[in-house]
Phi, psi and omega in degrees: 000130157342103164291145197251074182223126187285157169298169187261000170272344189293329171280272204327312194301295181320296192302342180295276178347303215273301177309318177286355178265313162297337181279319161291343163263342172235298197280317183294292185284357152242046152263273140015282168333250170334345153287297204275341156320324187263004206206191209217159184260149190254222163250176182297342147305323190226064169322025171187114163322133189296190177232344153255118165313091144011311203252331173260357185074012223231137157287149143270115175245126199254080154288004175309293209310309164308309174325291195273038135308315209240027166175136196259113173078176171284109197048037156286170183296131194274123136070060150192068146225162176325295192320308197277344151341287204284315142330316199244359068040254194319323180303307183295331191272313161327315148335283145001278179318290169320317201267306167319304186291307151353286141310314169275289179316338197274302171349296150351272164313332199267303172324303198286316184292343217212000156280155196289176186307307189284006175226030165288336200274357171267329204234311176299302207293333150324280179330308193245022189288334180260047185245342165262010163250140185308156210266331180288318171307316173282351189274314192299332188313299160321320213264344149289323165325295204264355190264157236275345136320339205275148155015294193273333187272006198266287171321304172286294182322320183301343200242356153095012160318294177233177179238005178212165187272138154326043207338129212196306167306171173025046171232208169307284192313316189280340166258000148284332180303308195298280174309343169285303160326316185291313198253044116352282178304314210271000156271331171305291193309270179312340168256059118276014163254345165232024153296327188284348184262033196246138175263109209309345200304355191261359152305296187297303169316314186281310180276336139352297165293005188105346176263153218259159176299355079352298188273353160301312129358269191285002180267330192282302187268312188268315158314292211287348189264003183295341166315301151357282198287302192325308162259017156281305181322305181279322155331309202269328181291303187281280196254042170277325155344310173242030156318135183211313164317306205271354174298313177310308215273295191274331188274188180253187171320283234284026173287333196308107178273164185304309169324344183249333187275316180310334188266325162316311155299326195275304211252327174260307163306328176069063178220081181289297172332294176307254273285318185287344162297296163328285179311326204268350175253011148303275170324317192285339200297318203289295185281354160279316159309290181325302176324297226283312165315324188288322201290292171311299165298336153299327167294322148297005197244340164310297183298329183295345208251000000 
């Protein structure tokens, strides 16, 4: 028989792909990011000022772009300004957003996982049946649901609930509704990959023993599911962060997320440097926590092995 054991230019290659692709898709364009984060915006020839001076050999680094992220004006108050409002905005409704998908999906996955076999694949296609409608179509769909015409205030008026329609659009509650619905799936799908590799006999083995279905449950289920919630959890956080379609569409003003805020500096100020500041203490707000989690849970699986 064919040994299927690749050459060692051939590992290289395999191994390559994945690394040539963050370089070229991630790392090259938050460099590009990060340059222009550093610089002044120039004219229609040099849309950007160079960053090296010529004549003294010196970088020019515009730290402004940063500065006046985290303080309005010249000796103004540190970390009250719009931005970071709109930052800790984002943090919290993203929040929100994890914990809501959460709460709904992990049933959801746990239902799907304990179901027989021949009907998971029926029941998976459910889940992901709404990734074959533009993700634009669905968000407008809510704004017939929630708008003071819509459906659900149509209903309580028909059956004598209210005598008027609600307000329900352009509030907290209709963009969390909007954003929960949308990274739904993207909470399901990990922990049902990984409930489904769980062996329930150990379940089964607990209540033999006296325990009640519940506390079998959070003692049983939810440990062995932590991988699960976890990259679910983070699926559903980065990029509800930046979020922008559905805050536009569903929320009100005092709704304004960092994703919006960003785009306004860029496409209504034309102030590309702030936008790319913004954006590049965005990543960071996001990926020094992941690191620093990733960092942790490897040393723990070290000390454990």
């Amino acid at each position: 028989m064919a040994s299927t054991n690749l050459s060692m230019p051939g590992r290289r290659f395999v191994i390559g792909v994945p690394y040539g692709w963050l370089l070229i898709f991630f790392l090259l364009p938050f460099l590009i990011l990060l340059y222009i984060s550093f610089v002044d915006m120039g004219n229609d020839i040099n849309p950007f000022k160079p960053i090296w001076d010529a004549s003294t050999g010196l970088l020019k680094l515009k730290y402004e772009n940063y500065w006046s992220i985290f303080r309005t004006g010249e000796g103004g108050p540190l970390f009250q300004t719009l931005y970071i409002e709109a930052y800790l905005r984002s943090i919290w409704y993203a929040l929100c957003t994890a914990v809501l998908c959460l709460l709904i999906g992990y049933p959801f996955a746990y239902f799907i996982a304990r179901s027989k076999p021949s009907v998971r694949p029926a029941l998976l296609m459910m889940v992901m049946l709404p990734f074959w409608t533009s993700f634009l179509l669905r968000v407008y769909a809510w704004k017939g649901i929630l708008a003071d015409q819509g459906v659900i205030n149509q209903f309580m008026m028909a059956v004598g609930l209210t005598s008027e329609p609600v307000q329900m659009l352009y509030t907290n509650v209709s963009m969390l509704v909007g954003m929960t619905y949308v990274y739904l799936p993207f909470m399901i799908l990990p922990l049902y990959a990984n409930l489904v590799k769980m062996d329930f006999r150990l379940l089964e083995a607990a209540y033999d023993l006296g325990t009640s279905p519940f506390k079998a449950f959070w003692l049983i289920t939810v440990p062995l599911s932590k991988a699960g919630i976890v990259a679910g959890f983070m699926l559903v956080f980065i990029p509800s962060v930046g979020e922008f379609v559905i805050p536009s569409l569903l929320g009100g003003p005092e709704n304004i997320m960092i994703g919006r805020v960003v785009w306004d500096e860029m496409f209504t100020s034309n102030n590309w440097p702030r936008a790319s500041a913004l954006a590049v203490v965005m990543i960071g707000l996001i990926v020094v926590p992941l690191a620093f989690y990733y960092r942790y849970t490897g040393e723990a699986a070290e000390a454990k092995h």
